[in-house]
C-alpha positions, 0 to 999 in steps of 0.5 A: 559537444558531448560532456560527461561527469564526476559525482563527488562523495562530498566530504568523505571524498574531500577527506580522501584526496588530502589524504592521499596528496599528504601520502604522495608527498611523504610515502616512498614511490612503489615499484613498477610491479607492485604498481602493476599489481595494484593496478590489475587489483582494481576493477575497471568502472562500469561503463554506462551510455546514454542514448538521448536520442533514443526514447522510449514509451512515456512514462505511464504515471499511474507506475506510481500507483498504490494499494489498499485492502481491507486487511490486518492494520492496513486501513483500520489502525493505519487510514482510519482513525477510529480507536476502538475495535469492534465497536459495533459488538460483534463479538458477544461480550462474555465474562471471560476477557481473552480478545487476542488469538493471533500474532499475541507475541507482538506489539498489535495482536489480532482481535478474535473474541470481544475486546470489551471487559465486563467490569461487573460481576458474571452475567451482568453483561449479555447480549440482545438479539432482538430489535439489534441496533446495528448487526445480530446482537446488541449489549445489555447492561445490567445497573451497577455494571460496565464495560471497557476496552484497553490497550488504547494510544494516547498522546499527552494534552491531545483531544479524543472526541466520540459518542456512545449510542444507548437507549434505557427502556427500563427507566431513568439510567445514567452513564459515565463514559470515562478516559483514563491513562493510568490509575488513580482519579488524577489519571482520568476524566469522565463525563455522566450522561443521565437518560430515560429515553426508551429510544436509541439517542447519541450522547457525544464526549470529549477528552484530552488526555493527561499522559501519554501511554499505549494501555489508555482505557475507555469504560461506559459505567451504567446506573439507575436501570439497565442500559442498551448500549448501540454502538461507540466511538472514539477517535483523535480530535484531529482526524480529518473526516474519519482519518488519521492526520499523521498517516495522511501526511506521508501518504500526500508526500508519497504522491501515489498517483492510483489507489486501488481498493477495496481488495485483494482477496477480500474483495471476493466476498465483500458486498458493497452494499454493506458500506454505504449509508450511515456508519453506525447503522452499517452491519459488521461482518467477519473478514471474508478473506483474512482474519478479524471483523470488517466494521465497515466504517470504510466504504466507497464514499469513504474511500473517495474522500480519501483519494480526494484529500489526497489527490489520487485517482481511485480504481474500485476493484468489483466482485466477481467471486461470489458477486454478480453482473447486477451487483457490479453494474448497480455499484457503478451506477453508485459512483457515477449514475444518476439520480434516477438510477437505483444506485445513484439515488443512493448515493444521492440519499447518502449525501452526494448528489453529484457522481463520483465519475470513477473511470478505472475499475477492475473486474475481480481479483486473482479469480485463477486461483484456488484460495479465492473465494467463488473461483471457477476453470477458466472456461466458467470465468470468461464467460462470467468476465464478459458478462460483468463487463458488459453490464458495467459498461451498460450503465458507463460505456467510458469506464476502463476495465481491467481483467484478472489475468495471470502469466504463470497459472497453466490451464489445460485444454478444457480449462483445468489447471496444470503446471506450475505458476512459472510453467508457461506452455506446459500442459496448455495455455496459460490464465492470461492467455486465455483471458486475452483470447476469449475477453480480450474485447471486454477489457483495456488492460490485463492485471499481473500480480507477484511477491517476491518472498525471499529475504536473500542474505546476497544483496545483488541477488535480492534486489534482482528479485523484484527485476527478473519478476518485471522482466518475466511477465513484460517479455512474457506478454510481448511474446505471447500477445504477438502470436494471439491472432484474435487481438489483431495487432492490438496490445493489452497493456499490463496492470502491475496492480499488486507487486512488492517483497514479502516476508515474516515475521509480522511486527505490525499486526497481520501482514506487517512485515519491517522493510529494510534499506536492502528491499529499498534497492529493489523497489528502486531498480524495480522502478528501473524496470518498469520504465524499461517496458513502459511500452508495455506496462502502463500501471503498477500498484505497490501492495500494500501501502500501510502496515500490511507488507507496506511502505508507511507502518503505524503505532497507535499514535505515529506514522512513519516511512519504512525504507520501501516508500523512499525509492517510491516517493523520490522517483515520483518526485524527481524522476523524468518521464521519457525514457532514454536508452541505457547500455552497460559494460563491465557490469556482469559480476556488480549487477549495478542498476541504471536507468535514465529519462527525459524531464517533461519539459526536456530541460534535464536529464534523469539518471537513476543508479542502483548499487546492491553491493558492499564496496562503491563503485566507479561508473565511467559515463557517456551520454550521447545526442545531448549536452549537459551541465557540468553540476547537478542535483543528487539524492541518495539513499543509502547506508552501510547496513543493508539490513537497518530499517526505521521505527518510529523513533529513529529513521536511519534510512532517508533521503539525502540531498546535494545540490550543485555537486559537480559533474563529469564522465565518472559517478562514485556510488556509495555501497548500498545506495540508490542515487538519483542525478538530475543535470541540465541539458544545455 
């Protein structure tokens, strides 16, 4: 027996019936014309069928992957939990304090000069290039001096723990390390450090702070004879191994199942290298690809310590920008050689004697285009592709790699560039194609990136964005992988491995732009549409995933979802993994988003609704070859703004659920909402 469905509104729509029967009983009965009239004045429900017997491809759950670069406050000030910037000195100190040179009218400015304030007179801090502790140049301070860094987070009667690295060949010197969170002596504490040591020696502290405030201040006071100060650290008592224990929360929530890193564009001038052994001791460079210093707190074994704490399969992206064959080759026996291999006795030397065992891995970034750094005509880059993969596989034939491709960038017949990035056919083949043809052999899958940059004021049209965008590239590699007679049949899956909106202004340092409930829809019905070509789609990154065009934002001191990381979070929780034939009526001018799928123990069924416009909609449904229950459980997202978005001290966009809601041949979405039903299959 096929059984369809009615989804109350719960309260509003209890209210709405006693009001109408309380109108039947006192108001005077209309006409048949004004009946008709306001009959031929509602729309007709959209009509839905759901095919149970027809599936789809599983599910690939790396769809719910996610991304992290070593850009703006995405890892440094979102993951990691190191407070201070440029701790290692960098930037020469200089008696003019001026650190902010971009993003200043916003609450997280980008750092572009030294963010340490001289506290005594001019030229009493200079900096030594000799015999540096840790990159070109190292502090000196002259006795009776100091230096300071402001603008720091702090949470009243929370614990902040670091260390100073300092050496006084000079003589005997002492130094006061001191916390301060207003300005008076009852407004700090400090500790005195006395030394003579001619060698460099780490002196740790502790504080907990008395208020709470974002202008915290940490100093280091120098007197007796100079001081050369190595590097610093300051971070919350309860980082967990180096990251932020509020911001790992919600990434455990959102359950992403991949984490790609470190890049992005960064990656295409980054050595791997320059991560590895002890933080202190590991150089700062500039950001090759963005803006701001890269401390290089952060590397792979960092990196895997994050996936672990939060149980996520890692993907290592390699350089093949300015990198190399060899470079790649020795960073996977970094991660899964063994001891006597050069890189695996690194990382064994390092403190990880046993591999890492990273199987994904994808062999460079977006290198079609002009703004990468090293990037060369497709002739060139295949060639090299093919070079670094075989290398790769050299040191672990089991990995599974990942080419760079790209469905929109046109390449002429000797590998030049022509066209627009939506051209396909003009003027040549397109990066993919190419790719497919010539490296196809020496890779598993194929990367696709795209942003949709528009923020459209047409709610339907703006969440139809992030769908036509899917759609065009899974349609566009079926067509064109059916005709490529090299591939012989086989098909590359897609690596959706950047994917998102993105738009200005930046509230949240560089790239920190705000999502709204109406981005929240179209992630939704983006997610809709990768289980529509599941056959061809087998992962997607959501770019990024912290503060730079993120799901989750920071302060200094909180974390919190934005409405993007809702849709994220509630299908990988709640959503089924077989997916089911959908078919639509009467749907043309309200553009409502539905999909549907099977639980993996085939006990319910999954129906996700995306409804982008400002009036609810009535949903007539059908299901065909099984039988539901007549109750089910419904979570919602949704509001009456399509422009509210959360901050740290209010989130009026989340997800609510009702358990128990009856169900039958009609669903009622409420005006803006994504809703997602789970029924029975009896």
């Amino acid at each position: 027996m096929r059984v369809a469905g009615h989804v109350s509104l719960g309260l509003l729509v209890l209210v709405s019936l006693c009001l109408a029967v309380g109108q039947s009983q006192t108001a005077p009965a209309q006409d048949a014309p004004a009946q008709a009239a306001a009959a031929q004045a509602a729309p007709a429900p959209v009509e839905v069928t759901i095919d149970a017997a027809e599936t789809g491809d599983p599910i690939n759950p790396f769809i719910y992957g996610q991304f992290i670069e070593h850009l703006g406050r995405c890892i440094y000030g979102g993951i990691w939990a190191e407070m201070l910037e440029d701790r290692k000195f960098y930037f020469p100190i200089e008696d003019e304090y001026n650190p902010y040179r971009a993003l200043t009218d916003s609450q997280f400015p980008v750092v572009g000069a030294s963010p340490w304030e001289v506290l005594g007179a001019d030229g009493s801090v200079t900096m030594v290039a000799e015999d540096s502790f840790v990159g070109d140049q190292t502090p000196r301070v002259a006795a009776g001096s100091g230096i300071r860094q402001n603008d720091l987070g702090l949470v009243a009667g929370k614990d902040y723990v670091g260390y100073v690295w300092f050496r006084a060949p000079e003589g005997a010197a002492t130094v006061e390390v001191t916390l301060a969170w207003g300005d008076g002596p009852d407004a700090q504490q400090s500790t005195t450090i006395s030394a003579a040591a001619a060698d460099y020696a780490k002196y740790p502290f502790r504080f907990t702070a008395g208020e709470s405030t974002d202008k915290g201040r940490l100093s280091v006071e120098v007197t007796g004879a100079p001081c050369l100060v190595g590097t610093l650290s300051l971070m919350p008592g309860d980082n967990v191994r180096g990251m932020r224990r509020d911001t790992l929360a919600l990434l455990k929530q959102l359950n992403g199942t991949m984490y790609r890193w470190p890049g992005g564009n960064f990656v295409s001038g980054y050595d791997w290298r320059d991560g590895i052994g002890d933080r202190d001791r590991r150089p700062p460079r500039r950001n090759p690809a963005w803006t701001g210093v890269e401390h290089n707190d952060v590397g792979i074994d960092e990196f895997i310590a994050f996936c672990r704490e939060v149980g996520t399969e890692p993907v290592i992206c390699v350089n093949t920008g300015f990198g190399d064959h060899y470079s790649a080759a020795q960073e996977v026996e970094y991660t899964n050689g063994s001891a006597d291999t050069i890189g695996g006795s690194w990382r064994v030397k390092n403190g990880h004697a046993e591999p890492y065992n990273v199987k994904y891995w994808c062999v460079g970034n977006e290198m079609f285009g002009n703004w990468q750094l090293g990037y060369m005509s497709i002739n060139q880059y295949t060639q090299k592709h093919n070079l670094v993969a075989r290398a790769m596989h050299e040191v672990d034939p089991s990995l599974q790699l990942i080419g760079v491709g790209d469905l929109g960038t046109n390449v002429g017949r000797r590998g030049r560039r022509g066209g627009g990035r939506r051209g396909r056919g003009r003027g040549g083949s397109n990066w993919s194609q190419v790719m497919l043809e010539r490296s196809g052999d020496q890779m598993h899958l194929l990367s696709e990136h795209f942003y949709d940059r528009q923020q459209i004021d047409d709610i339907p049209e703006h969440v139809a964005q992030i769908v036509n965008s899917i759609r065009e590239k899974a349609d566009g590699h079926r067509e064109m992988q059916a005709r490529l007679e090299g591939l012989d049949g086989r098909v590359i899956p897609i690596a959706m491995d950047e994917w998102n909106y993105w738009f200005e202004p930046y509230e949240y340092g560089e790239l920190g732009c705000v999502y709204q409930l109406r981005d929240a829809l179209g992630i939704a019905a983006g997610l809709h549409e990768y289980y529509r070509n599941s056959d061809i789609i087998h992962m997607a990154h959501y770019a990024q995933t912290v503060n730079v065009i993120g799901c989750i934002k920071t302060t200094k001191t909180a974390a919190f979802f934005d409405p993007t990381a809702l849709p994220l979070m509630l299908y990988r929780r709640e959503y089924g993994t077989t997916p089911l034939a959908v078919t639509t009526a009467n749907n043309e001018e309200r553009a409502i988003d539905v999909a549907a799928a099977k639980t993996a123990d085939g006990r319910a069924i999954t129906i996700g609704a995306v409804n982008p416009n400002a009036e609810p909609q009535t949903v007539k449904l059908s299901i065909d070859g099984a039988n539901l229950g007549q109750t089910a459980t419904v979570w919602r997202i949704a509001g009456d703004d399509p422009t509210a978005f959360n901050t740290a001290q209010e989130q009026p966009v989340a997800i609510e659920e009702e358990r128990n809601v009856a169900f039958g041949d009609e669903l009622t979405l409420p005006p803006y909402s994504v809703n997602l039903y789970r029924v029975a299959v009896e």
